[in-house]
mmCIF file as gemmi writes it, N, C-alpha and C atoms, coordinates in Angstrom:
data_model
loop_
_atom_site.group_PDB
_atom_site.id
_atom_site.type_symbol
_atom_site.label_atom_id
_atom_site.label_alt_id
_atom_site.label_comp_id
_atom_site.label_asym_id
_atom_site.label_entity_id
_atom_site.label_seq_id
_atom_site.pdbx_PDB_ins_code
_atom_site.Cartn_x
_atom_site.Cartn_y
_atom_site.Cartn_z
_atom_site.occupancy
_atom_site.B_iso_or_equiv
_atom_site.pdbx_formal_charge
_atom_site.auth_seq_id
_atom_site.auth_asym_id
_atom_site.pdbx_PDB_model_num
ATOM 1 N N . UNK Axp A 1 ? 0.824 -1.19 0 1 0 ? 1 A 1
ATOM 2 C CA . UNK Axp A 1 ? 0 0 0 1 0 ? 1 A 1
ATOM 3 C C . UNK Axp A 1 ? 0.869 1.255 0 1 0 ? 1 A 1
ATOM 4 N N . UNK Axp A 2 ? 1.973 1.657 0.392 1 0 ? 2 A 1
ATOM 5 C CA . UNK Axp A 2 ? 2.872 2.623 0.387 1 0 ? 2 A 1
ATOM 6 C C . UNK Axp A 2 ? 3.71 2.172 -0.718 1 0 ? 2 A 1
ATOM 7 N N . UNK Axp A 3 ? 4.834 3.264 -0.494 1 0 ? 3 A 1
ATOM 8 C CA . UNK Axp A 3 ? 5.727 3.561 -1.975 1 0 ? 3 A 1
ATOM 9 C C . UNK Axp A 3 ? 6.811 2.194 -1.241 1 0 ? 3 A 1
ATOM 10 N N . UNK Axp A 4 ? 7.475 1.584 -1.656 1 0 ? 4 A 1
ATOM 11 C CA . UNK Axp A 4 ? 8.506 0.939 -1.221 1 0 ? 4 A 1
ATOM 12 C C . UNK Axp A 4 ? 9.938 1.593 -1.705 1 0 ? 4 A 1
ATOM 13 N N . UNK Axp A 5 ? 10.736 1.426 -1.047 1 0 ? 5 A 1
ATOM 14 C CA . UNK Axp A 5 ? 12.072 2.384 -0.795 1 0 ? 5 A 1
ATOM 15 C C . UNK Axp A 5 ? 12.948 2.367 -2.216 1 0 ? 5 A 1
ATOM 16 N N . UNK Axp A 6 ? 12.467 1.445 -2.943 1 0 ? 6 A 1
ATOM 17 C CA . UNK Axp A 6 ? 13.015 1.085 -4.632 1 0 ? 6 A 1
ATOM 18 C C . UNK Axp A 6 ? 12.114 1.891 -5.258 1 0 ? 6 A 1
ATOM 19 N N . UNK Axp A 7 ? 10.992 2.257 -5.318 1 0 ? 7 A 1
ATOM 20 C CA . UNK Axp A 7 ? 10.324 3.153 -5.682 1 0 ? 7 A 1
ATOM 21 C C . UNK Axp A 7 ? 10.798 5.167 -5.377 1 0 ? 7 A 1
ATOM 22 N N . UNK Axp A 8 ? 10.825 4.876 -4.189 1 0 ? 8 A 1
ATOM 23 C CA . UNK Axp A 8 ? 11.174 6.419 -4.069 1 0 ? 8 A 1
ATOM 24 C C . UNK Axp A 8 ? 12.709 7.254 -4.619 1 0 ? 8 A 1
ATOM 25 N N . UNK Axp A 9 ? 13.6 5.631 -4.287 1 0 ? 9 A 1
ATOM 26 C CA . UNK Axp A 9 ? 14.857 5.873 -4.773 1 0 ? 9 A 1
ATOM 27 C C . UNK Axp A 9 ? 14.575 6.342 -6.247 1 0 ? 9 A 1
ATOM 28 N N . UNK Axp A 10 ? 13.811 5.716 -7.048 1 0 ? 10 A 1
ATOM 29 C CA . UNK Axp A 10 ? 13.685 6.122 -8.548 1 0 ? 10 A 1
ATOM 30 C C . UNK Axp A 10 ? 12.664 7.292 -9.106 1 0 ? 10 A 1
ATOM 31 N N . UNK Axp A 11 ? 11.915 7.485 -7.815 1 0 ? 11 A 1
ATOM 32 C CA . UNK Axp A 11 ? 11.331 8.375 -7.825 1 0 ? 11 A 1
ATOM 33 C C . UNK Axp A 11 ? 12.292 10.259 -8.09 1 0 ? 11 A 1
ATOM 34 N N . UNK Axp A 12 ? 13.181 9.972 -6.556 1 0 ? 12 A 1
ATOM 35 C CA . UNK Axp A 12 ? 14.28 11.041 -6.521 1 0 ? 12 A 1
ATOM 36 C C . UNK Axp A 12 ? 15.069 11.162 -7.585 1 0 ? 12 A 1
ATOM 37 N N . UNK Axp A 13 ? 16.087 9.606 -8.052 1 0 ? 13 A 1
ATOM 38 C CA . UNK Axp A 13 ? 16.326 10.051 -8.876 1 0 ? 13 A 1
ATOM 39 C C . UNK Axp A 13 ? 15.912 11.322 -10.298 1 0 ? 13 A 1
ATOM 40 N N . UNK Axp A 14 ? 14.583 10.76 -10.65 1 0 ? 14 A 1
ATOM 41 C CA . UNK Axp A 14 ? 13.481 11.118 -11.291 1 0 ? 14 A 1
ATOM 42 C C . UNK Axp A 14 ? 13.83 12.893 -11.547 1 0 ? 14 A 1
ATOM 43 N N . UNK Axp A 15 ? 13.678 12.78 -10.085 1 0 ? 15 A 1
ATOM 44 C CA . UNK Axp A 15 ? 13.017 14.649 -10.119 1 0 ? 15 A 1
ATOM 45 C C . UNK Axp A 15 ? 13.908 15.523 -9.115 1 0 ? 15 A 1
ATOM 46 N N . UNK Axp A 16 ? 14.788 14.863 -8.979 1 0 ? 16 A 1
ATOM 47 C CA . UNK Axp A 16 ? 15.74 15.604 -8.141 1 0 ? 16 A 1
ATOM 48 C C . UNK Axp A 16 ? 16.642 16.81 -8.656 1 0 ? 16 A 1
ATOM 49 N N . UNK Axp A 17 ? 16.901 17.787 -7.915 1 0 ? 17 A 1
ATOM 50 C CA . UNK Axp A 17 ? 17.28 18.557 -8.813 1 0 ? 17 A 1
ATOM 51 C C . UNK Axp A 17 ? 19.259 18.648 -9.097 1 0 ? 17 A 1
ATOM 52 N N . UNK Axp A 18 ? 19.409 17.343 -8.002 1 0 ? 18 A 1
ATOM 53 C CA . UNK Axp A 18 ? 20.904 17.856 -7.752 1 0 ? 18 A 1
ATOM 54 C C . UNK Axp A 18 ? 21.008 16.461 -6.697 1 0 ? 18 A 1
ATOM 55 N N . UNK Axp A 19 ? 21.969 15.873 -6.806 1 0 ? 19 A 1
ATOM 56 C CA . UNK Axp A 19 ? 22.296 14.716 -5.614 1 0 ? 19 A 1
ATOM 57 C C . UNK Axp A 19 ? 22.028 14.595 -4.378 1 0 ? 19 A 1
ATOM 58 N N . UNK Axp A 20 ? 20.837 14.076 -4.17 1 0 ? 20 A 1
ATOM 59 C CA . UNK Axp A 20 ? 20.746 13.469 -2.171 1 0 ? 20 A 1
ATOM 60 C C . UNK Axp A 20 ? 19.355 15.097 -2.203 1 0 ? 20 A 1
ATOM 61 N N . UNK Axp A 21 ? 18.853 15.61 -3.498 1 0 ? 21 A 1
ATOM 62 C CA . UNK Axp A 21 ? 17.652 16.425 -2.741 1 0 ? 21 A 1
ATOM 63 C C . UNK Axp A 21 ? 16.244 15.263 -2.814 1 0 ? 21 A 1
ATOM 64 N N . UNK Axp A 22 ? 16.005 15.483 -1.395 1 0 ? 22 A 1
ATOM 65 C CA . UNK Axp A 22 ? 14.725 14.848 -1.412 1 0 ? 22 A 1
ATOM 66 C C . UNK Axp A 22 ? 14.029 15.841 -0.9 1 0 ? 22 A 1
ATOM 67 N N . UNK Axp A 23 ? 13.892 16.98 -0.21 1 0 ? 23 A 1
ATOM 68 C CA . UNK Axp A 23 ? 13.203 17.985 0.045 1 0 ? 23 A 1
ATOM 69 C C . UNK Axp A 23 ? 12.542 18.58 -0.936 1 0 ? 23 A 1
ATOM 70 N N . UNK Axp A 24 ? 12.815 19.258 -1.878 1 0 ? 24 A 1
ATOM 71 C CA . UNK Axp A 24 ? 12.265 20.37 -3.093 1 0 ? 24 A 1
ATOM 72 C C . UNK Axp A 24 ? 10.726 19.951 -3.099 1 0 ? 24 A 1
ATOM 73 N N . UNK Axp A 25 ? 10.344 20.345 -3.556 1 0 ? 25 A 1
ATOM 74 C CA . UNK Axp A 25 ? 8.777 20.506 -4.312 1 0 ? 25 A 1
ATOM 75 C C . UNK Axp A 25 ? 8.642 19.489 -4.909 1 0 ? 25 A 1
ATOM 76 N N . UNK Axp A 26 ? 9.02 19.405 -5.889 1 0 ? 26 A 1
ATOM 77 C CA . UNK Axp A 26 ? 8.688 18.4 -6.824 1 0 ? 26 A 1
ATOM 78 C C . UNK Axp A 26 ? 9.434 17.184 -6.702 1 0 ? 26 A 1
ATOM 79 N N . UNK Axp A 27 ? 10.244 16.869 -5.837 1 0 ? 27 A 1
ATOM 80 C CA . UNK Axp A 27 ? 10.031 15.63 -5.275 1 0 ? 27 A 1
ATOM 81 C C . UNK Axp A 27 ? 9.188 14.785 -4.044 1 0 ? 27 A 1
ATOM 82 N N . UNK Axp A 28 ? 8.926 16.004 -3.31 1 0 ? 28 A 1
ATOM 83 C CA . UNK Axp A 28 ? 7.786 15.471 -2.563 1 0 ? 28 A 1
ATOM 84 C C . UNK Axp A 28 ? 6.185 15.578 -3.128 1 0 ? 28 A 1
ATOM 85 N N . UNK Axp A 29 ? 5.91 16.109 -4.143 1 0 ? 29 A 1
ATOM 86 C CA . UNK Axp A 29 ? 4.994 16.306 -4.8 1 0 ? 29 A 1
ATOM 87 C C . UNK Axp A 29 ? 4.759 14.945 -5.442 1 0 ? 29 A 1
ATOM 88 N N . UNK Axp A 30 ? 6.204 14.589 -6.173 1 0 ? 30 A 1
ATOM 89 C CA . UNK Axp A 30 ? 5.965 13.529 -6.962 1 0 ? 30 A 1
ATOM 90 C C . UNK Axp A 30 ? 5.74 11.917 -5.99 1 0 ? 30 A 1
ATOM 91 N N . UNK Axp A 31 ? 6.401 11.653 -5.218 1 0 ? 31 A 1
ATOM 92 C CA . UNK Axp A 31 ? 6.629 10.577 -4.164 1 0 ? 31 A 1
ATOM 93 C C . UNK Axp A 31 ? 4.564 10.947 -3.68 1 0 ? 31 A 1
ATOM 94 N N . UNK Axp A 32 ? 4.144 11.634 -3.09 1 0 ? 32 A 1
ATOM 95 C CA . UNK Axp A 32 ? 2.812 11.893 -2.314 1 0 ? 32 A 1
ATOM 96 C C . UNK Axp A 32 ? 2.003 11.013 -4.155 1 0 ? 32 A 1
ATOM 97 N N . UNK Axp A 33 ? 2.125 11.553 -5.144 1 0 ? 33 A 1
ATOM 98 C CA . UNK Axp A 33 ? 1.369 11.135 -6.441 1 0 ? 33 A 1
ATOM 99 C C . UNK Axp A 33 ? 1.749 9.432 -6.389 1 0 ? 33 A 1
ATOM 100 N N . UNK Axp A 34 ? 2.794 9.066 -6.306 1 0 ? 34 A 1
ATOM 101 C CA . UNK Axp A 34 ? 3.105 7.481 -6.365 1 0 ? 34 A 1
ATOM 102 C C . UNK Axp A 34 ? 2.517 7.142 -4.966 1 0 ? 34 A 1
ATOM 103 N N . UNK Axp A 35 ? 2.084 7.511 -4.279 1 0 ? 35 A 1
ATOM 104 C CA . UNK Axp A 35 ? 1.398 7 -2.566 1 0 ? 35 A 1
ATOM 105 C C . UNK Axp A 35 ? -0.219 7.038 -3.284 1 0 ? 35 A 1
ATOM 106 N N . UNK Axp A 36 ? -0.574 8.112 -3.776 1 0 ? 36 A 1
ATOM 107 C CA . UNK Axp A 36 ? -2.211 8.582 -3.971 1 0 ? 36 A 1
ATOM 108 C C . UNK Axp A 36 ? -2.425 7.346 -4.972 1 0 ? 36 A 1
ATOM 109 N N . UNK Axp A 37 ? -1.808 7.323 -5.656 1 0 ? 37 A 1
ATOM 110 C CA . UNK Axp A 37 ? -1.698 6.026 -6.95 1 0 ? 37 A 1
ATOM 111 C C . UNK Axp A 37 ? -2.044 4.929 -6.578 1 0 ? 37 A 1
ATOM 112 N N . UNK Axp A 38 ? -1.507 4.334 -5.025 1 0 ? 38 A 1
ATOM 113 C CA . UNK Axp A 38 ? -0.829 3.032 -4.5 1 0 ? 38 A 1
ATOM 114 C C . UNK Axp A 38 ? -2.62 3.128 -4.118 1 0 ? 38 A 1
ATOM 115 N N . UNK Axp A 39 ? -2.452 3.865 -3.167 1 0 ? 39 A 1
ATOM 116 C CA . UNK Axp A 39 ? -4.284 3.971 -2.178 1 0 ? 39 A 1
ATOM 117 C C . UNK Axp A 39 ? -5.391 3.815 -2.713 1 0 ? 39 A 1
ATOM 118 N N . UNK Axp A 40 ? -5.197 4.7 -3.952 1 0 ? 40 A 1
ATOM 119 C CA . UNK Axp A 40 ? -6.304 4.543 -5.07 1 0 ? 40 A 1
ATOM 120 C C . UNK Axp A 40 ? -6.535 3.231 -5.265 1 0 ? 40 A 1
ATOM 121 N N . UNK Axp A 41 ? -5.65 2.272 -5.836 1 0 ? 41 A 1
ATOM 122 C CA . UNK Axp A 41 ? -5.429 0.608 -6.572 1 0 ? 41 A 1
ATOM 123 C C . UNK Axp A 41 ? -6.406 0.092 -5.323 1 0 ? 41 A 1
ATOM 124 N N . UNK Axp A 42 ? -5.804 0.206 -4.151 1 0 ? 42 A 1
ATOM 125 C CA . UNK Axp A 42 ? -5.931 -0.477 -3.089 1 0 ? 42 A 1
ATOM 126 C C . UNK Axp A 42 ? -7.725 -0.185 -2.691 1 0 ? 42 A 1
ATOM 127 N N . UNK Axp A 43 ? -8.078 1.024 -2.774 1 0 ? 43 A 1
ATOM 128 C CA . UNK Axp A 43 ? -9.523 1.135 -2.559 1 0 ? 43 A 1
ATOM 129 C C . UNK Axp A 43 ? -10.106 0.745 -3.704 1 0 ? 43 A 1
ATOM 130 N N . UNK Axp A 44 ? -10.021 0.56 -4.798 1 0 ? 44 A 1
ATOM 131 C CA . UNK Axp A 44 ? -10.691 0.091 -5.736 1 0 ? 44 A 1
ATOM 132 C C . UNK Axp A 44 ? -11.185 -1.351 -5.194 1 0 ? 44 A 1
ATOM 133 N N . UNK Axp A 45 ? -10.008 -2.303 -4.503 1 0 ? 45 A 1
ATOM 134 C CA . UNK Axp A 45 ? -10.737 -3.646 -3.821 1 0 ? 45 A 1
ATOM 135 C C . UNK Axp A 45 ? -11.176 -3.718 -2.652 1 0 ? 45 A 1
ATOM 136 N N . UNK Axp A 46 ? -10.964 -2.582 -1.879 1 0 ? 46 A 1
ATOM 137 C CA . UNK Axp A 46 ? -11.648 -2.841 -0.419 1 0 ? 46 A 1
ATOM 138 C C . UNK Axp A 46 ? -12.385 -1.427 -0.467 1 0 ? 46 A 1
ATOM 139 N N . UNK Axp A 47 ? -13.691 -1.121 -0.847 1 0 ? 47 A 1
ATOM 140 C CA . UNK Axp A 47 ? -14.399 -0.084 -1.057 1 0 ? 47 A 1
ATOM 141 C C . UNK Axp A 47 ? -14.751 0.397 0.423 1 0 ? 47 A 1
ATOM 142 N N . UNK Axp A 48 ? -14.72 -0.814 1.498 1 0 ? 48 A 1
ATOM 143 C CA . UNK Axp A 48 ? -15.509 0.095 2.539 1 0 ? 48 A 1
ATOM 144 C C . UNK Axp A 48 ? -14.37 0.219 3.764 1 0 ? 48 A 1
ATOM 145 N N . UNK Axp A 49 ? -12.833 0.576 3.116 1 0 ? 49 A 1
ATOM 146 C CA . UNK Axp A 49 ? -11.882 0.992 3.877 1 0 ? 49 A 1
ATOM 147 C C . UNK Axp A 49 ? -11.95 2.476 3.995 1 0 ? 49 A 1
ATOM 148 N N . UNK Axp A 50 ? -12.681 3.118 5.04 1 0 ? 50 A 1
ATOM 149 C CA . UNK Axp A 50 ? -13.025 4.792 4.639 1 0 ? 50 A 1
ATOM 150 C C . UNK Axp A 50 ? -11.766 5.051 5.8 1 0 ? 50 A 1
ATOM 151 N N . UNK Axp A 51 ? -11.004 4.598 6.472 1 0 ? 51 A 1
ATOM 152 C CA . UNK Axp A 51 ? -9.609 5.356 7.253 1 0 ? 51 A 1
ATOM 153 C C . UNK Axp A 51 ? -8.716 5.471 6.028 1 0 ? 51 A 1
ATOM 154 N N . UNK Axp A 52 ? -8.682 4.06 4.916 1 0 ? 52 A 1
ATOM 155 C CA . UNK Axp A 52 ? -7.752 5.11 3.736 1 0 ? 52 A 1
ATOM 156 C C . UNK Axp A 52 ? -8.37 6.28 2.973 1 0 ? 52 A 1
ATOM 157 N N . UNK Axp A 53 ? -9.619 5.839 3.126 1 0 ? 53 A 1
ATOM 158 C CA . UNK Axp A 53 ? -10.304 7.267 2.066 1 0 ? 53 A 1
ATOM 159 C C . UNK Axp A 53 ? -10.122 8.448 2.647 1 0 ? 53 A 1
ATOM 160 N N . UNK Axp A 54 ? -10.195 7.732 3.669 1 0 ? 54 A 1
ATOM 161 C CA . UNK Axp A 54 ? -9.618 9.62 4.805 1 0 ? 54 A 1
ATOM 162 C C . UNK Axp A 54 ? -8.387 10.099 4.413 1 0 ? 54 A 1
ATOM 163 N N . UNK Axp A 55 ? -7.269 9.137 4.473 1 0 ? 55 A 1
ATOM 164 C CA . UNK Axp A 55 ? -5.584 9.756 4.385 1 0 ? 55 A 1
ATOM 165 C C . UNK Axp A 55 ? -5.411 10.042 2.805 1 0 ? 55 A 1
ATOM 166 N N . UNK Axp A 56 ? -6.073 9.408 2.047 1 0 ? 56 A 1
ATOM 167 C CA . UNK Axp A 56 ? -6.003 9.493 0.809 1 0 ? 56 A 1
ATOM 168 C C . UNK Axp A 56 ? -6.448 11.03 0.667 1 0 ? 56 A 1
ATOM 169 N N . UNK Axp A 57 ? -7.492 11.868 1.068 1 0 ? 57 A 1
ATOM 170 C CA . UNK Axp A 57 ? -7.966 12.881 0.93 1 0 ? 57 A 1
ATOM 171 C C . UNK Axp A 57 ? -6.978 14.116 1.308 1 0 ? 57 A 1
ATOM 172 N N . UNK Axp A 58 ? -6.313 13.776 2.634 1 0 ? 58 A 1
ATOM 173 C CA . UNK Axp A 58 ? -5.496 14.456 3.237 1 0 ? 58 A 1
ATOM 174 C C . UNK Axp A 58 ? -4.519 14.315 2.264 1 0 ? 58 A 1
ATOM 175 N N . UNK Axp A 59 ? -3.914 13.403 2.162 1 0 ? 59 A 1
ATOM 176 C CA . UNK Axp A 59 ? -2.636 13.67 1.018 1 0 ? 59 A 1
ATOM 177 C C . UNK Axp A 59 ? -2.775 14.701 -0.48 1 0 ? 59 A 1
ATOM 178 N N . UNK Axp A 60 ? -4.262 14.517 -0.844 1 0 ? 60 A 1
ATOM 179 C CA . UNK Axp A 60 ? -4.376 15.348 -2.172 1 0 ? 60 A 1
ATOM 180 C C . UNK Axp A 60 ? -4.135 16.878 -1.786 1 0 ? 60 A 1
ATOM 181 N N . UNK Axp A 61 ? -4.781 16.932 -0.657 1 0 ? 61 A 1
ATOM 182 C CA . UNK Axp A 61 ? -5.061 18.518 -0.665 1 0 ? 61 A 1
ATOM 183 C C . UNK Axp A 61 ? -3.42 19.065 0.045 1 0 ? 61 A 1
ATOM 184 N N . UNK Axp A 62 ? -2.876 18.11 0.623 1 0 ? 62 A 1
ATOM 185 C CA . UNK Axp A 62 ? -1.175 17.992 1.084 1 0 ? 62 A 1
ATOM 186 C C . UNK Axp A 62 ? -1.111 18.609 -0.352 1 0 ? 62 A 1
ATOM 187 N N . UNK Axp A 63 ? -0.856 17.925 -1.073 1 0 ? 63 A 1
ATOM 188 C CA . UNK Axp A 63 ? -0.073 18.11 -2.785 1 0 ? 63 A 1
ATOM 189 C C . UNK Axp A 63 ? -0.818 19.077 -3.33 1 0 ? 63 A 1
ATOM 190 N N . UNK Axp A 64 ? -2.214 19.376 -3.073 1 0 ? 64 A 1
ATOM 191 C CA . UNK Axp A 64 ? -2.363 20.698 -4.032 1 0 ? 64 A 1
ATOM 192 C C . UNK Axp A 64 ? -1.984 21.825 -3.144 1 0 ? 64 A 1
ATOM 193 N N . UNK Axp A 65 ? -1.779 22.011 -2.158 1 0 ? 65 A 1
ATOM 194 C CA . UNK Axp A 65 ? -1.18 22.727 -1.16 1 0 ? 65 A 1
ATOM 195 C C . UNK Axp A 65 ? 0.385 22.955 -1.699 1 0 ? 65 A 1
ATOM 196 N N . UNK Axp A 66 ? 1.021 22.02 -2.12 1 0 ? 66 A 1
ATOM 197 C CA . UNK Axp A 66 ? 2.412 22.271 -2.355 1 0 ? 66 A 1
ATOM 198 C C . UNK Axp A 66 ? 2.614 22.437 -4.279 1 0 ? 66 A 1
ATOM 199 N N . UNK Axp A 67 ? 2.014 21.872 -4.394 1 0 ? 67 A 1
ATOM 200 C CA . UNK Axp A 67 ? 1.2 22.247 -6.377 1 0 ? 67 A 1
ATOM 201 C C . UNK Axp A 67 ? 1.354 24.108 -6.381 1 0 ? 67 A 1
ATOM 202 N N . UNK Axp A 68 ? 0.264 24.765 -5.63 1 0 ? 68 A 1
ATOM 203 C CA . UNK Axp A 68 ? 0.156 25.95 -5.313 1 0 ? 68 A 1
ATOM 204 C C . UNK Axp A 68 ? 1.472 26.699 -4.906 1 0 ? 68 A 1
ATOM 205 N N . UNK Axp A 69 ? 2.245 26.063 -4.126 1 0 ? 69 A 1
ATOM 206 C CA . UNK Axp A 69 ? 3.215 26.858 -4.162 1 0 ? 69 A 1
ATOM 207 C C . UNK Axp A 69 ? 4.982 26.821 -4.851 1 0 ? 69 A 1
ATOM 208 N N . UNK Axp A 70 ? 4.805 25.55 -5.508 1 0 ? 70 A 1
ATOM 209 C CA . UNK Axp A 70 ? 5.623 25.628 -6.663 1 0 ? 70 A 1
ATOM 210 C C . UNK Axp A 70 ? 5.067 26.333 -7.931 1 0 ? 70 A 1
ATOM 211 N N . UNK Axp A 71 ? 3.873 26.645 -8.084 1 0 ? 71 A 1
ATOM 212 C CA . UNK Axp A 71 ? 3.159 27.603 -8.748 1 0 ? 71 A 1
ATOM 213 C C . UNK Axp A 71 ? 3.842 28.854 -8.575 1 0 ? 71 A 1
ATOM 214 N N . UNK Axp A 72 ? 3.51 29.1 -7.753 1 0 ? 72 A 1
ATOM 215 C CA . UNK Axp A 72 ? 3.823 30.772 -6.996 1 0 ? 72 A 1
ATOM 216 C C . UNK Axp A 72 ? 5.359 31.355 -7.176 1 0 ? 72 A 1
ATOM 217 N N . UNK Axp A 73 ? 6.125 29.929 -7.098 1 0 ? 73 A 1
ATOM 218 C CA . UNK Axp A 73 ? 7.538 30.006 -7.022 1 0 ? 73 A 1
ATOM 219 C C . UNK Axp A 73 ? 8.094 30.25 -8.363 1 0 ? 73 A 1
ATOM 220 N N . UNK Axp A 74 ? 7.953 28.912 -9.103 1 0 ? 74 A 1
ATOM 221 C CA . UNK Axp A 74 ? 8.212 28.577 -10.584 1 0 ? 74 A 1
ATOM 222 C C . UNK Axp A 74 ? 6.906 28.136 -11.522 1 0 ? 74 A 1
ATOM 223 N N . UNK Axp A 75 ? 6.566 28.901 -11.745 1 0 ? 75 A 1
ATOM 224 C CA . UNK Axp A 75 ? 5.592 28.13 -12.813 1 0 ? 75 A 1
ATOM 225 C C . UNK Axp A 75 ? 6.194 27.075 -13.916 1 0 ? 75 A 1
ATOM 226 N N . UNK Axp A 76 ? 7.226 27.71 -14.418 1 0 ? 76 A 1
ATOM 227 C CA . UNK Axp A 76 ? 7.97 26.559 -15.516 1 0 ? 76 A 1
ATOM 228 C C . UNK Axp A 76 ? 7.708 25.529 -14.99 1 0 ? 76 A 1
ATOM 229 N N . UNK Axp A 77 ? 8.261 25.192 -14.167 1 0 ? 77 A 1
ATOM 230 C CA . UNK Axp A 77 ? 8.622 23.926 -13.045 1 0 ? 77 A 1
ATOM 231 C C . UNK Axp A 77 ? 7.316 23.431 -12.704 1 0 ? 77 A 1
ATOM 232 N N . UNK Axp A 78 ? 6.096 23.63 -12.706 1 0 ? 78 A 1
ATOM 233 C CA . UNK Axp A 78 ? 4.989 23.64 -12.063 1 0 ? 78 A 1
ATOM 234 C C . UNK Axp A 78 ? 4.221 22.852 -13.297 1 0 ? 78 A 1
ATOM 235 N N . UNK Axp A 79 ? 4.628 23.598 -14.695 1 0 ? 79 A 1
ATOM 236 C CA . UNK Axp A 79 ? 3.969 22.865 -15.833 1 0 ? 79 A 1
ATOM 237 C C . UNK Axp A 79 ? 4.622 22.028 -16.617 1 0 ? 79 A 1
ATOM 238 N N . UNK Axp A 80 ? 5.648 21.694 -15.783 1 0 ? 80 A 1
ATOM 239 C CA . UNK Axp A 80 ? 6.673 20.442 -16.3 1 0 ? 80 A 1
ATOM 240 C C . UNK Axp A 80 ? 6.451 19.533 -15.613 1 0 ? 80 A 1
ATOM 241 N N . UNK Axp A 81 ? 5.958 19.609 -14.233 1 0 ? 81 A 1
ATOM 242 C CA . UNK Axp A 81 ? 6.029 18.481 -13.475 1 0 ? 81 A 1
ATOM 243 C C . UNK Axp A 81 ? 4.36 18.093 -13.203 1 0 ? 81 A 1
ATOM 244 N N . UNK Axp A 82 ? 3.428 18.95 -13.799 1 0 ? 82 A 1
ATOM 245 C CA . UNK Axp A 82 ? 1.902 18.404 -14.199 1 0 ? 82 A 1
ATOM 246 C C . UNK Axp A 82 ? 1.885 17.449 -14.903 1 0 ? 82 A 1
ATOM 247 N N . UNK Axp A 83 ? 2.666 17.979 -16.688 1 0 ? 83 A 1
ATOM 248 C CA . UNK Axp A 83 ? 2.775 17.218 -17.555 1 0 ? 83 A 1
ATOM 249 C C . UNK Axp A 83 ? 3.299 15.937 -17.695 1 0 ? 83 A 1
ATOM 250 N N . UNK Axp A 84 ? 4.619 15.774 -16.583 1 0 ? 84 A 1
ATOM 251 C CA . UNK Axp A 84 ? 5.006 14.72 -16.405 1 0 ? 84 A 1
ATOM 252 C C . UNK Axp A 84 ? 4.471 13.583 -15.682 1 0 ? 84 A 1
ATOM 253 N N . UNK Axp A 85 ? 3.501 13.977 -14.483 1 0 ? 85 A 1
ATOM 254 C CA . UNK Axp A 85 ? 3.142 13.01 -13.826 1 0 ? 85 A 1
ATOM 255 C C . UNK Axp A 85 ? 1.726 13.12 -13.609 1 0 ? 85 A 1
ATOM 256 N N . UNK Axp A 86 ? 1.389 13.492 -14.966 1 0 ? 86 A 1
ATOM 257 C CA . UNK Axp A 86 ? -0.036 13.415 -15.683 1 0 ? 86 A 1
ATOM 258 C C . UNK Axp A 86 ? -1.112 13.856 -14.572 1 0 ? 86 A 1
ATOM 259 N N . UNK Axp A 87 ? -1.508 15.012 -14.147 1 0 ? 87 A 1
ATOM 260 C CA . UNK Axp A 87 ? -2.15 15.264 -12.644 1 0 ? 87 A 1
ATOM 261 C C . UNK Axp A 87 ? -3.095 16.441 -13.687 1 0 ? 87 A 1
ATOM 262 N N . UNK Axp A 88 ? -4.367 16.31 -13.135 1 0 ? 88 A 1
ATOM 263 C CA . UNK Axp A 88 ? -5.15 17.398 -13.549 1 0 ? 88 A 1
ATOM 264 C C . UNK Axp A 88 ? -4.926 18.84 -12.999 1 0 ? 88 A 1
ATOM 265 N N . UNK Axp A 89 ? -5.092 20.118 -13.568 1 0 ? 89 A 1
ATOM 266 C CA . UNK Axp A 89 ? -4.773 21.34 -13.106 1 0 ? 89 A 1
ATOM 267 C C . UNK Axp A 89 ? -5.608 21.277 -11.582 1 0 ? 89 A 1
C-alpha cells in the first residue's frame, strides 16, 4: 500500500534537482502522487476501507497545497512536473 524504498529511490532520482535532494517541491509532490496512486489501486478492492479514504484525501489537498506553491515560485517547473506526472490542473 505505500511507496517501497526502490520506488522512491527512482522516484528522486526522477526529479531531483541535484544529488541526495529529497526535500524540493517536486520531489515530494511527486513521491505523495506514487502514494495517492498506490491507495487509489488499493480502494478500488476494499471499497468500505473509509480510514484510507480519509488519508487518501489528506494527502491530495497535502499536494495541491504544495502544487500551489511551486506555482507561486516557478511556474515553468509547475507545468513540467503536471505534464510529467499526468495530474489534472
Amino acid at each position: 500500500m505505500t511507496v517501497t524504498k526502490a520506488q522512491k529511490e527512482e522516484i528522486i532520482k526522477k526529479f531531483a534537482q541535484k544529488k541526495g535532494d529529497t526535500g524540493s517541491p517536486e520531489v515530494q509532490i511527486a513521491i505523495l502522487t506514487a502514494e495517492i496512486e498506490n491507495l487509489k489501486n488499493h480502494l478500488e478492492t476494499h471499497k468500505k476501507d473509509n480510514h484510507s479514504r480519509r488519508w487518501i484525501l489528506q494527502m491530495v489537498a497535502k499536494r495541491r497545497k504544495m502544487l500551489t506553491y511551486l506555482k507561486s515560485k516557478s511556474a515553468a517547473k509547475y507545468e513540467e512536473l503536471i505534464a510529467s506526472l499526468w495530474i489534472r490542473k
